[in-house]
N, C-alpha and C positions, 0 to 999 in steps of 0.2 A: 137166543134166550132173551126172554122182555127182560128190561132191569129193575129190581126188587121194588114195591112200590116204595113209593118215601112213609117215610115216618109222622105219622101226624103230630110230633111232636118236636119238629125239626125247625119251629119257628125259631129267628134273628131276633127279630125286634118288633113288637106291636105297637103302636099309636093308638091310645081309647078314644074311639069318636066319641063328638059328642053327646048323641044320643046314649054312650056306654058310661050314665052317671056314678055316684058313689056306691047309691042303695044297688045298681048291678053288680059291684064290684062285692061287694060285701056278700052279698047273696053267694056271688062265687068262693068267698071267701070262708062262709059256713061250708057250701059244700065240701069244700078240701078238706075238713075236719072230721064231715061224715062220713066211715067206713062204712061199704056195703056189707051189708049179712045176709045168710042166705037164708030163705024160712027154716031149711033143714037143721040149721044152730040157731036159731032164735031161740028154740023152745031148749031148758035147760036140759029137759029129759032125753034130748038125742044130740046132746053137745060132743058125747064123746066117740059116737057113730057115725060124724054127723063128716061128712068130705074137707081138705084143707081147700081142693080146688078153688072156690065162691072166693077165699078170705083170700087167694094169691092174687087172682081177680082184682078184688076191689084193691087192693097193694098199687099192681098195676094203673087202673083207674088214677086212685086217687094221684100217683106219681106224676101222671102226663096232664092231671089239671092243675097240680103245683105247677107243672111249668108251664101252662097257660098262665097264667095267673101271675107269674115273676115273669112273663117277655110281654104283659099290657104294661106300656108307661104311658102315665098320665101326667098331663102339666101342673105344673108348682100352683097353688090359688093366688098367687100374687104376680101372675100373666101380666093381667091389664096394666099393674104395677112395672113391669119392665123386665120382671123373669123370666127365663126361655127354658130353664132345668123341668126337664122329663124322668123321674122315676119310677120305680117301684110303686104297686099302690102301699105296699107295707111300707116302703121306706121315705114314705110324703111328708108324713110327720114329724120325722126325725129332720128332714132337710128344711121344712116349711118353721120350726123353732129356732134358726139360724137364718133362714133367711134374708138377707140385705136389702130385699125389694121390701120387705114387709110396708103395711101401709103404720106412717104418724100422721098426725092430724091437725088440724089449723086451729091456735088455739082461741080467736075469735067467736065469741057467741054468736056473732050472725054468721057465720062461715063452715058447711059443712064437707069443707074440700078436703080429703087426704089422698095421701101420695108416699111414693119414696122420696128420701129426705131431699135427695137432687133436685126434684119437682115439684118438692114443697117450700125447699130455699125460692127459688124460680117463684111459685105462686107468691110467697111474700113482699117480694119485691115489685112485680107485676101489678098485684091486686091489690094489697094493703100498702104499699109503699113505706116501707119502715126501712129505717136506713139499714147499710152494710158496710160491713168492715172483712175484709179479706185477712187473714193475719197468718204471721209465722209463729210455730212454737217456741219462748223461750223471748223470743222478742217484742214488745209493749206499744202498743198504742193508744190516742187517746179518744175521750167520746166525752160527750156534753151530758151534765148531769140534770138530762130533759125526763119529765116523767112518758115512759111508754115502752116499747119492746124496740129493741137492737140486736138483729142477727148477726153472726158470728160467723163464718166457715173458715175450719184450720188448713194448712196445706193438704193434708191428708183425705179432705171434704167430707169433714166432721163437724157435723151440724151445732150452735149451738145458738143460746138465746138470752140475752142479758136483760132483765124486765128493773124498771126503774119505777116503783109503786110510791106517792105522796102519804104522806102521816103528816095527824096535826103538829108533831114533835120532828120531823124535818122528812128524810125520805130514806127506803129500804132500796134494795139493792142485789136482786137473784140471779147466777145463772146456772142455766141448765143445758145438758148436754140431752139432746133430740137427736132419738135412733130406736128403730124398732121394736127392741128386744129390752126389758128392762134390765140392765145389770151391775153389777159394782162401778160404782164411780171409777173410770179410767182415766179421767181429767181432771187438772187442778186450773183454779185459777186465781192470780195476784191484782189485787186491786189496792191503789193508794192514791190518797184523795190529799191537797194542802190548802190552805188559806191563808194570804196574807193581805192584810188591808188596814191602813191608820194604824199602823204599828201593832197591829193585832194577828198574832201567828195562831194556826193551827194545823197538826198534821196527824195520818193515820194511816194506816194500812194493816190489811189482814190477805192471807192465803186459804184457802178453802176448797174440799173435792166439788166439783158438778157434779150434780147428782141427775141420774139418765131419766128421762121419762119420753110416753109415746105420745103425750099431749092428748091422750084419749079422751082425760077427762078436764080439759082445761090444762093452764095455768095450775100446778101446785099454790097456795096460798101463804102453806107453813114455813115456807122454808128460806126467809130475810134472812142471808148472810152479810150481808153488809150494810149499817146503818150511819147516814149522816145527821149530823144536828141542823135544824133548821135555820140556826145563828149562822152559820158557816156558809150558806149557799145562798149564790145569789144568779142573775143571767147566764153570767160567763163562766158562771162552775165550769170543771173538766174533771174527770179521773183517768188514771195510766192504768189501764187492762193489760195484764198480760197472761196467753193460756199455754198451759203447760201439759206435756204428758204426764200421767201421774208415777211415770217410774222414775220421776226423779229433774229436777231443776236443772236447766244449761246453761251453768255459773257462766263460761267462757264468754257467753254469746249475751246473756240479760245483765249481767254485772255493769258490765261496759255501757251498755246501752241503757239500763236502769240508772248510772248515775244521770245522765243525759235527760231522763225523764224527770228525776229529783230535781236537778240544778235548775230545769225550765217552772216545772211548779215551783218551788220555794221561792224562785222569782217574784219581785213584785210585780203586779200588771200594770202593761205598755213598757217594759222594761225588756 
């Protein structure tokens, strides 16, 4: 006896080439919603004479092009970006809003380069040459209080971006956490600035969320969290950065090491 033919419906797993774009998928995708009818019930006047055969039919039908339709998997659009995830076409969307490949963007006016944020750290250094600082959560270091952009990556390689903006009244002071997806600030970060010079003291510090952006559209503008007086700065300015996760401060680990940061600013200089 032959063995039963297969099931045309006994597909594993499809790959959508790439001639099998969206507007195909969709197209299949109405279909699946279209039940067939048969002339004999179309017309209302022989609905109740009219056979269930056609409607069991199209049942069938439509069943076996649902699962055509859930075994195409097509790749995430942030490929080129570095993602390899193949799903559902219904379920692109839901994985492509989470995405960690998503593209951010260089926030340079002449620079139309975006990337995942790994390739975009990498492009800033490569191309723009703006300095970097590797850092641990919880523990401070220091940066020159130079006007321009200083990248950030936490252990975790969580991207961020400290911009040092000049004003006639002295200099501003932003950072921002760069990552695909805009969302609640999950990072904080401490910043404290001192002066001492001809017996003239001044000291300051504030803690503040990053606030997330995808650098799509630049540089945010509004959002100087941290202000120095222009009296106060001079060449050799410095400030103690330090980035934090926003669930909360690692007294054990910054304490110790925050005083370290005070005692050296509050220092006089060459001291």
């Amino acid at each position: 006896m032959a063995p039963p033919p297969a099931s045309p419906w006994s597909l594993r797993s499809w790959t959508a080439p790439s001639a099998l774009g969206p507007y195909s998928l969709r197209f299949f995708s109405v279909l699946w919603d279209i039940s067939y009818v048969h002339p004999a019930v179309a017309s209302s006047k022989n609905l109740r004479n009219a056979t269930t055969a056609p409607v069991k039919a199209s049942t069938t039908a439509a069943m076996g092009l649902k699962k055509i339709i859930e075994s195409i998997q097509v790749p995430c659009s942030n490929t080129k970006y570095g993602c390899s995830m193949k799903t559902s076409y219904y379920e692109r969307a839901g994985h492509e809003t989470k995405c960690r490949y998503a593209p951010c963007f260089c926030p340079d006016s002449g620079c139309s380069f975006s990337a995942s944020t790994g390739l975009l750290q990498e492009h800033f250094s490569t191309e723009h040459h703006w300095p970097f600082t590797k850092c641990k959560y919880g523990w401070c270091f220091y940066a020159d209080v130079k006007e321009g952009v200083h990248v950030i990556s936490s252990e975790d390689e969580q991207l961020f971006l400290r911009i040092i903006a000049s004003e006639p009244f002295g200099c501003v002071i932003s950072v921002f956490c760069v990552q695909p997806h805009d969302t609640e600030p999950k990072s904080r970060c401490a910043v404290t600035f001192s002066f001492w010079k001809n017996n003239s003291y001044h000291s300051q510090s504030s803690e503040f969320q990053a606030p997330s952006t995808t650098l799509s559209d630049s540089i945010p503008r509004d959002r100087f969290l941290f202000i120095l007086p222009r009296f106060y700065i001079d060449e050799d300015s410095r400030i103690c950065v330090t980035m934090k996760k926003d669930s909360g401060f690692q007294h054990e680990k910054t304490d110790t090491l925050g005083a370290d940061c005070y005692s050296s600013l509050f220092s006089p200089k060459g001291k």
